[in-house]
N, C-alpha and C positions, 0 to 999 in steps of 0.2 A: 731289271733283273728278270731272265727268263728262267722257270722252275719247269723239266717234264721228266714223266719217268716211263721208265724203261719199257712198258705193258700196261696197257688200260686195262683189260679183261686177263684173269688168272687163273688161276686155282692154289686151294691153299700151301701146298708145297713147293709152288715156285717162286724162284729169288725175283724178286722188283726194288730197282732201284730208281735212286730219283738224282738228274744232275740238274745242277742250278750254275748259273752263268752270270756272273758280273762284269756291262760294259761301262768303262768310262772314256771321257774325253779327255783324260788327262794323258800322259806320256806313261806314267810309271802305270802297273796291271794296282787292279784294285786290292785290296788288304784291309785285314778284319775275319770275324766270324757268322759261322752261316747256320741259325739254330732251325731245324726242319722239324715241324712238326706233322702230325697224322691224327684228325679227327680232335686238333685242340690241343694235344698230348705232346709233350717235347720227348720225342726220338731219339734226336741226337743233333751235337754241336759239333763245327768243327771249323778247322782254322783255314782260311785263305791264305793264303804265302806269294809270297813273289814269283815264285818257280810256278804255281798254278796256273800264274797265266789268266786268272779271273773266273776260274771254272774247276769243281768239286762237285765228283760222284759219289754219293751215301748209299750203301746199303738199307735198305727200308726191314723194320720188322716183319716176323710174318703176322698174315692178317687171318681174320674168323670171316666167312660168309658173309658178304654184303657190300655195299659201298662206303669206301671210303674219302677223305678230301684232304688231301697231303698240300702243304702250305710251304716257305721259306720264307725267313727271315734275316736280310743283312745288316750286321753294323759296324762299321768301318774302322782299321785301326787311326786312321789318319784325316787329315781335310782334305783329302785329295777329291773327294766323292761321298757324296751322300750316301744318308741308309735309307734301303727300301726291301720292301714286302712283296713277293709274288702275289700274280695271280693262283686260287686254288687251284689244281689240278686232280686226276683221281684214278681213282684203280679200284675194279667192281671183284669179287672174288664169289666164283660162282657156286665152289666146293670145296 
């Protein structure tokens, strides 16, 4: 699973989102849900579907000064493909 978002460096009024990408080696696209968290904190959940094609963009909350480390998490509707954990990723908010 690759997880990146949209802007490393920000500021507090702009939108950053974060897309996360599920590949499999099976035929059918991957399916299941993708819980994104930020600083440990669940953001928001959301469904992978067939039409996605293995790939879901979140809108991310907005942030307070500082850095933060945005995570993803998959787990699969089916055995088609395992569940897995991004690497963190991050986005520093300057002001």
């Amino acid at each position: 699973m690759i997880l990146s978002v949209s802007r490393h460096v920000a500021f507090s009024w702009n939108t950053v989102s974060a897309t996360i990408r599920v590949a499999t080696s099976a035929d059918d696209a991957a399916t299941g849900t993708v819980e994104v968290t930020v600083d440990g904190k669940k953001v928001d959940l959301v469904t992978l579907g067939d039409a996605d094609d293995g790939r879901v963009t979140v809108k991310l909350p907005k942030f307070e000064r500082g850095l933060h480390h945005v995570k993803a998490e998959f787990t699969p509707a089916g055995d088609n493909v395992t569940g897995s954990t991004s690497r963190n990723d991050w986005v520093y908010i300057v002001f």
